[in-house]
N, C-alpha and C positions, 0 to 999 in steps of 0.2 A: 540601593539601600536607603538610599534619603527619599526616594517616591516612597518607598514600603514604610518609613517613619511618619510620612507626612500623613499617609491613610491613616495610622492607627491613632493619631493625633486625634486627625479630623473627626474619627469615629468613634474618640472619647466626647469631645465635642457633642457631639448630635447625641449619643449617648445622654448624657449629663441635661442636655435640653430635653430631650424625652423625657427622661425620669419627670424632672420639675413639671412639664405640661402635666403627663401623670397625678402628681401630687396636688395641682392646682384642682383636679378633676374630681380628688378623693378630698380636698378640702370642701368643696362646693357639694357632694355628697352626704358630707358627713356636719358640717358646718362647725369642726371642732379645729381655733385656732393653732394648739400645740399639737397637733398628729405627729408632727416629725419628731417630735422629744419622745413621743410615747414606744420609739423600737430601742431596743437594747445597742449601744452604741461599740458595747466588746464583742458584737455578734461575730463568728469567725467560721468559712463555710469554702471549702472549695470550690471555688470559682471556674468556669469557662466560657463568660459572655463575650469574653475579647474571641473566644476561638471559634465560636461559633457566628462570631460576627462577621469572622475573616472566612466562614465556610458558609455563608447565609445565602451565595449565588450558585454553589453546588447543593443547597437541599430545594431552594425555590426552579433550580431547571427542569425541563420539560420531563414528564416522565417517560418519555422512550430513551431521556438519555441516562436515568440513576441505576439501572443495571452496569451498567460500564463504571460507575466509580468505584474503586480500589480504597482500601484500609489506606490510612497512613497517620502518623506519629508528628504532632508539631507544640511548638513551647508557648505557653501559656503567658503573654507577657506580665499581666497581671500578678501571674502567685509565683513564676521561676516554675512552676512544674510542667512538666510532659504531658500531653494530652491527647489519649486516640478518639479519631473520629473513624465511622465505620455504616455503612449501609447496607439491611438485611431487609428482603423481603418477603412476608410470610401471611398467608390466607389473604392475600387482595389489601395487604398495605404497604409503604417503604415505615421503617424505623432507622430515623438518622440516630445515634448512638455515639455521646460524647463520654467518655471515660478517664480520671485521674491516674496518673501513675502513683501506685503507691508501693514503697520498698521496692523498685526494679519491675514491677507486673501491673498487671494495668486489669484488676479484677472487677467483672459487671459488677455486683453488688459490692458498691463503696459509696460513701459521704460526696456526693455532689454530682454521682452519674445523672446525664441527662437520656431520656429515651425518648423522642420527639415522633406522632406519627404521622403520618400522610394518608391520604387515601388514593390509591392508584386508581380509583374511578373518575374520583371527578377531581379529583388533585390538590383539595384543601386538608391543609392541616386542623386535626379535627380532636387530639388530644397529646398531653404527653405527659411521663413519670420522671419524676426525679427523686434518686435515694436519698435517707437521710442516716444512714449509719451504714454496717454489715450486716443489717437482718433483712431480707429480702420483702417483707412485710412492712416495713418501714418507710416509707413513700408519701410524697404529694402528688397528687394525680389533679392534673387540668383539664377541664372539659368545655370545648368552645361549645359557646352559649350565642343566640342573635343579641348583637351588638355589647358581647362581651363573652366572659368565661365565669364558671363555676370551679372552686376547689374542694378537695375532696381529702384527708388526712387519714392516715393508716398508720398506728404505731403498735407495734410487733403485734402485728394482726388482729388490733380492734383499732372499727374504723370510728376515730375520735371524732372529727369534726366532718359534716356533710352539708352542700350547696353553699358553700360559701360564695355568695356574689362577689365580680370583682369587674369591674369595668375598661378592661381591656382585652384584645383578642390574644389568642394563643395567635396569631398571625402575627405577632407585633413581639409578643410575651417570647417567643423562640431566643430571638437578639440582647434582651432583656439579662443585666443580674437576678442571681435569687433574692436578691435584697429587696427588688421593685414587687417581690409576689407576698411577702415579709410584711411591707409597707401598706400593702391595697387588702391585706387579709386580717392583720391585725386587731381590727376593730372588734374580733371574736375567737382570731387564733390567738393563744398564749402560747408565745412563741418563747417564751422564756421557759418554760418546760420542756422545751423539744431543744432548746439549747443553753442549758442553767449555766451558771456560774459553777466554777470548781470547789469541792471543800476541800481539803489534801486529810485537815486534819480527822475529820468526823468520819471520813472513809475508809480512812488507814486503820481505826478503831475497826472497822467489820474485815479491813481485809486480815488486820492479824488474827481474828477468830475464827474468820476461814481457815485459814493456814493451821492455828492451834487444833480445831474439832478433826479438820483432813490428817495430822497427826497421831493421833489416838484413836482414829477409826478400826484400825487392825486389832488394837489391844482388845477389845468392846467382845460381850456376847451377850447372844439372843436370848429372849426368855420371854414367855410370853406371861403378862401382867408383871411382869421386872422392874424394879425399883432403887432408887439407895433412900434408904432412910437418913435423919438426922445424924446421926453415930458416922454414918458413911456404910455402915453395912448392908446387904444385901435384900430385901424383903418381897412380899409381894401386893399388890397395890389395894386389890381387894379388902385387906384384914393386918396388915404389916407383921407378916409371921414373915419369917426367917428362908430365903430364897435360893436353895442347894443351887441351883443354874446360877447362879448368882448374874445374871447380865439384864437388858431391859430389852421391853416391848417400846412403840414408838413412844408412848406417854412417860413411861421413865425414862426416856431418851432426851427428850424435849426438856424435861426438869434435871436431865443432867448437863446437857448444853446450858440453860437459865442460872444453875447455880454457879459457872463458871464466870458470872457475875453478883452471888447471891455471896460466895463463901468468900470471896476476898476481904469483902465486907464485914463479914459477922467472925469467921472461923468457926463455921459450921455449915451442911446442908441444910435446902428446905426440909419442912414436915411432909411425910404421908398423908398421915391423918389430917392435918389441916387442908393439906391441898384437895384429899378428898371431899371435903364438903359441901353440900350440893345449894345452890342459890336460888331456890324456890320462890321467895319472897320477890325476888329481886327479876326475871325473867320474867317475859306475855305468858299470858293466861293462854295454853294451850292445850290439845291433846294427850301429849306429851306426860304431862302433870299427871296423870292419871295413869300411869305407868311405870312410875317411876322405881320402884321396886320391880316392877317383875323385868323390866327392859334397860332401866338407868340409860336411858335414850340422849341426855344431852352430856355426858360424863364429859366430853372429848371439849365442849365448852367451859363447863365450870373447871374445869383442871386446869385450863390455859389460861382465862380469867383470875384463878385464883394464886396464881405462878405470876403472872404480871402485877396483880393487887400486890402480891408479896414484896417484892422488890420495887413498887411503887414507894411504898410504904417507906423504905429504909430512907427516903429523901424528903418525908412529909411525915415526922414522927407527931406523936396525939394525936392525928388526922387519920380516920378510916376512908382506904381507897373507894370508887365508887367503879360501876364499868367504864363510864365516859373518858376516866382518866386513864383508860387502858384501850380500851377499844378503837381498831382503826373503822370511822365511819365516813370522814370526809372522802369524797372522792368524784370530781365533775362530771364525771365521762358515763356512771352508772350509779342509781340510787341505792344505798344502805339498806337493806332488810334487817330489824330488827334480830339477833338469836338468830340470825340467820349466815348475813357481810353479802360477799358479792360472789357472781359466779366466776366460776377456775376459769373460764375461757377467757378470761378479762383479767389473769391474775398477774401474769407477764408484764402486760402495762399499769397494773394498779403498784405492782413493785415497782418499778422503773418512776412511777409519778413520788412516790414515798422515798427513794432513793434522793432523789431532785430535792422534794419539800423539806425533807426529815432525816437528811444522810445523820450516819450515826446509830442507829438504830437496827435491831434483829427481832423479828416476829414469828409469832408462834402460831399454826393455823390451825384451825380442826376444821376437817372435811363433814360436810354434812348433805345427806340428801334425803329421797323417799327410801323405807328401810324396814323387810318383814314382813309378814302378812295378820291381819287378824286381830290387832288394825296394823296398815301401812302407817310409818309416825316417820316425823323428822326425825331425825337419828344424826350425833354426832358418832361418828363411828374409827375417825383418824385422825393422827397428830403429826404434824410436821414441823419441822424451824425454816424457816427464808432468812439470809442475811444478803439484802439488795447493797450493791455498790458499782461504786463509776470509778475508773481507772483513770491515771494519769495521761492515760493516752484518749481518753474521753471513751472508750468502752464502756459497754455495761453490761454488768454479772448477776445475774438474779441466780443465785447459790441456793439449792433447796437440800436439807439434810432429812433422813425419814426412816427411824428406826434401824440405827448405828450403820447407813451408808447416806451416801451421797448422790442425789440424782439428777441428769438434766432435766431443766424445767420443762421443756418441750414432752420428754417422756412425763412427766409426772400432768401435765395436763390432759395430754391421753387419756390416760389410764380415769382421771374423773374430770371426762371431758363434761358432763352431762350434770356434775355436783356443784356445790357451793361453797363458797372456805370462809370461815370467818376468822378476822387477825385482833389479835392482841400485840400491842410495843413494849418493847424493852432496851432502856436505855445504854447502850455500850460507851467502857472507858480505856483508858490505857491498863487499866489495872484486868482485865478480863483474864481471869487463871481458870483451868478446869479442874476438877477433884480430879486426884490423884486417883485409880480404884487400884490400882497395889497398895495404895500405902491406907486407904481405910478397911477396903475388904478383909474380912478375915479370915485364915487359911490354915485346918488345922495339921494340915499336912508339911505347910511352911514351919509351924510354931516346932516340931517334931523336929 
């Protein structure tokens, strides 16, 4: 027992020396005194460099003998957790495979699985992944490089960051904490968005609107151009006549989720009529514009637009909202198209970066693509709400609601894998109530 202390001693040791040499390597690269002050010092990551250090002489043996090692289960001295390691061989390489126990099981896709490969030809290790949440998308991948590695960053499957130089081998890098790849990558990874700080409060704000909209889902019917007007009663969106279906399409859905921040406020719904109005002026001079009557092509924009402006509005009174103060455009990873946002394949991680930047907040998208023929036009043609959030257990929820149901984000990307969404914000508070629709629709069956 006292030999077995002394190794893990000494191999903190030599550890700790590593790093530093490392550091001194990425000073003299970078020639920026404070590097070390610049990583996040609450960073918190499941760890397995101590278990991989103690199994560093079973991934480096010969390869006629890694067929013969067996699974097995050992303690992490590091974090107090369980840790499997395990060797599979598959199309002409080994993958050693280090895994966290979490809750009793020990699941491949978890927060700090390591996947390390080897090549059974010539026997160098020559990449490996490590996860960084429960989305299998979600990875760093290392790629040895001549006299060093390249990183490579995937967040729910858009790959954010690519060739990141780092000047150490994946030969070396195996042994290594995640902290040392943290440290050598930083200089361009923003690693504080892959690992933010908690809000409890600003989050809890979208997770009770979750909760409240999954609530009243059942009560809800479909109608297609379905509204409520100011009164609360029934309409349709077109012309604000009077809506026997009495329920909503996704666009009165969307303004009936918004007012559940709109009416606490006032004691009243938004307008019809004002939400329909259309911002000519104010959009790029495009095709579009010359259609607007026979196609009303960008509806599913200025309704969201003007449902954000509305409620903007209530916090900057005398002040006319503008789009900029609504519109989501910032975003690193993919540029802003005017009247247009960003494409849906990207919209997974554009929530997830807005959850991080902007917790507190629920968005309203309009789907937009090429759309009809005679002319083909940009065409807003759908309306959805996103309420992104991060759980206490550091999960994250990208909540997509779309015309009075609930859908996973995964399906709803599908389906407009090929489109465009452009997002308006809206600010959420503890006061978020949703209109009642028994107590304003009107029923003349009930009054009877």
């Amino acid at each position: 027992m006292e030999r077995k202390l002394n190794k893990i001693k000494s191999a903190a040791v030599r550890g700790r020396q590593f790093v530093l040499r490392i550091l001194l390597v990425v000073f003299a690269f970078t020639g920026i005194a404070e590097y070390a002050g610049a990583f996040n010092q609450n960073f918190s990551f499941p760890e397995t460099h101590f278990v991989r250090r103690e199994t560093t002489h079973l991934m480096r043996a010969p390869i006629s003998e890694l067929d013969g090692q067996r699974p097995m289960i050992t303690d992490c001295f590091l974090t107090g957790r369980r840790i499997q390691y395990q060797v599979v061989f598959d199309s002409g390489f080994y993958y050693f495979i280090f895994i966290n126990e979490r809750a009793g099981s020990f699941p491949m896709v978890s927060a700090g699985t390591y996947v390390i490969r080897r090549d059974a030809r010539s026997g160098v290790f020559d990449q490996m992944r490590i996860f960084l949440n429960n989305d299998p998308n979600s990875f760093v991948r290392v790629i040895a490089q001549p006299n060093g590695s390249k990183l490579e960053l995937s967040l729910f499957n858009s790959m954010i960051y690519r060739n990141v130089r780092m000047p150490i081998t994946i030969d070396r890098l195996i042994t290594e904490p995640f902290e040392t790849i943290i440290r050598l990558s930083d200089y361009i990874v923003n690693w504080d968005i892959i690992f933010p700080f908690y809000n409890e409060t600003e989050n809890r704000f979208v997770m009770n609107a979750v909760r409240a909209i999954n609530e009243k889902l059942p009560m809800l019917n479909d109608s297609d151009d379905g509204a409520q007007a100011e009164d609360g009663s029934f309409v349709f969106i077109r012309n604000s006549e009077p809506n026997p279906a009495r329920g909503f399409n996704c666009s009165g859905f969307a303004k009936w989720v918004a007012d559940g921040v709109f009416y606490p406020r006032t004691n009243r719904l938004m307008d019809v009529d004002a939400l329909r109005v259309k911002n000519l002026l104010e959009r790029r001079n495009t095709l579009s514009l010359l259609f607007e009557d026979e196609r009303d092509p960008l509806f599913g924009l200025d309704w969201t637009r003007n449902i954000a402006m509305t409620i903007f509005e209530l916090d900057t009174p005398g002040r006319r909202a503008r789009f900029s103060d609504v519109d989501v455009r910032n975003f690193p990873y993919e540029v802003y198209s005017p009247d247009i946002g960003f494409s849906v394949g990207n919209l997974k991680v554009l929530l997830y970066y807005l959850a991080v930047t902007s917790p507190g907040y629920m968005y309203l998208g309009s789907v937009n693509g090429d759309f009809g023929r005679n002319p083909v036009l940009r065409q807003h043609y759908h309306v959805a709400v996103f309420l992104p959030y991060i759980c206490p257990q550091g999960n994250f929820y990208p909540v997509v609601f779309e015309r009075n149901i609930r859908r996973p984000i995964e399906a709803f990307i599908r389906r407009n894998a090929t489109e465009f969404i452009h997002l308006v914000r809206i600010k959420l508070d503890e006061n978020f109530t949703l209109p009642d629709i028994s107590f304003f629709a009107d029923d003349d069956s009930e009054e009877e």
